[in-house]
N, C-alpha and C positions, 0 to 999 in steps of 0.2 A: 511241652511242645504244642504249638499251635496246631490245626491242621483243616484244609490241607497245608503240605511246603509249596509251593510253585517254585518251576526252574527254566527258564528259556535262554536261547545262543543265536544269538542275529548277529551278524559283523563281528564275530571273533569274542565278542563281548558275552558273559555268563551273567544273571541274574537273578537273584532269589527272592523270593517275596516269601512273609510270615503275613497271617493275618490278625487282627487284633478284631473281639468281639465287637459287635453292633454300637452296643453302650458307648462305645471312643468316639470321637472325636479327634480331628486334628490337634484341636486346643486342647480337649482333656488326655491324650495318650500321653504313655511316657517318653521324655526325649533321648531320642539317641543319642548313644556315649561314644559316636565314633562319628567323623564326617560324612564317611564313607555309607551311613545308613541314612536313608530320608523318608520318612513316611509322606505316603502319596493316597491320593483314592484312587482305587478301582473301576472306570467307567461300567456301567452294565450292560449287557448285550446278551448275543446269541453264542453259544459255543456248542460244539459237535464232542463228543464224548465216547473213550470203549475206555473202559475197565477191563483189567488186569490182575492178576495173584503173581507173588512170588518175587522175586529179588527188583528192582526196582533199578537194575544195570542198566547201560546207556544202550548196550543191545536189544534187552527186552522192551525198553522205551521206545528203541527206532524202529522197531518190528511192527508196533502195535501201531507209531503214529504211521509209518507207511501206510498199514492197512486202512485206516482210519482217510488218511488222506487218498488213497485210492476209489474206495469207494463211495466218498466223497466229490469227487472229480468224477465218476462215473456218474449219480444223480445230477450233476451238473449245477451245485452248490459250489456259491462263490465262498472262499477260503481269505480270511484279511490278515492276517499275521500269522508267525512262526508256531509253530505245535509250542506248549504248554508238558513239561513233565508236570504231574501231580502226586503226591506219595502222603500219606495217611497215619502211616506207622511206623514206631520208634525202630531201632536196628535190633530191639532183641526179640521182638515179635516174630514167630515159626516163620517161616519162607510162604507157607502152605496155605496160613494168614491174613499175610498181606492184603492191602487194597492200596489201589495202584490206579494211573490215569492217564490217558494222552488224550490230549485236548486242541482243538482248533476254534479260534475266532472265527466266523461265520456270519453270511449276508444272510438275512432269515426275512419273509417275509409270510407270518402266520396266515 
């Protein structure tokens, strides 16, 4: 398993990304054996981050990215896209384990 997974939900639509080491390439990765999969690059940027333990449920997701995204809006940091699930670890890793992630795209000016 790669990791992290990424998982995002804009317009009804679900998303998964895998990432594949540095070393690839568009040209050198391996190709998808389905349509349905297209490798893409990832621009780079600024993302806001809280980490997380324990089950990686779409509740404990939206708990964390609320929080995340509140107080975020309180420092009055601009937000550019949908929270980001992030998840670390395979399903048979202890709950207690875990590393986990809700993630937001971010205006950042260092």
């Amino acid at each position: 398993m790669t990791v992290p997974v990424t998982q995002t939900h804009q317009n009804g639509v679900a998303q998964m990304q895998f990432y594949l080491p540095e070393a690839f390439t568009k040209e050198t990765a391996p190709v998808p054996s389905h349509k349905s999969v297209k490798l893409v690059t990832v621009p780079g940027g600024y993302y806001a981050v809280i980490q997380y333990s324990g089950r990686s449920t779409d509740k404990n997701y939206q708990t964390r990215a609320a929080h995340l995204k509140r107080h975020l809006q309180e420092a009055g940091v601009t937000i550019l896209g949908p929270s980001i699930k992030a998840t670390y670890n395979g399903p048979l890793t202890p709950f207690f384990m875990r590393r986990n992630e809700a993630i937001y795209p971010i205006d950042w000016q260092p």
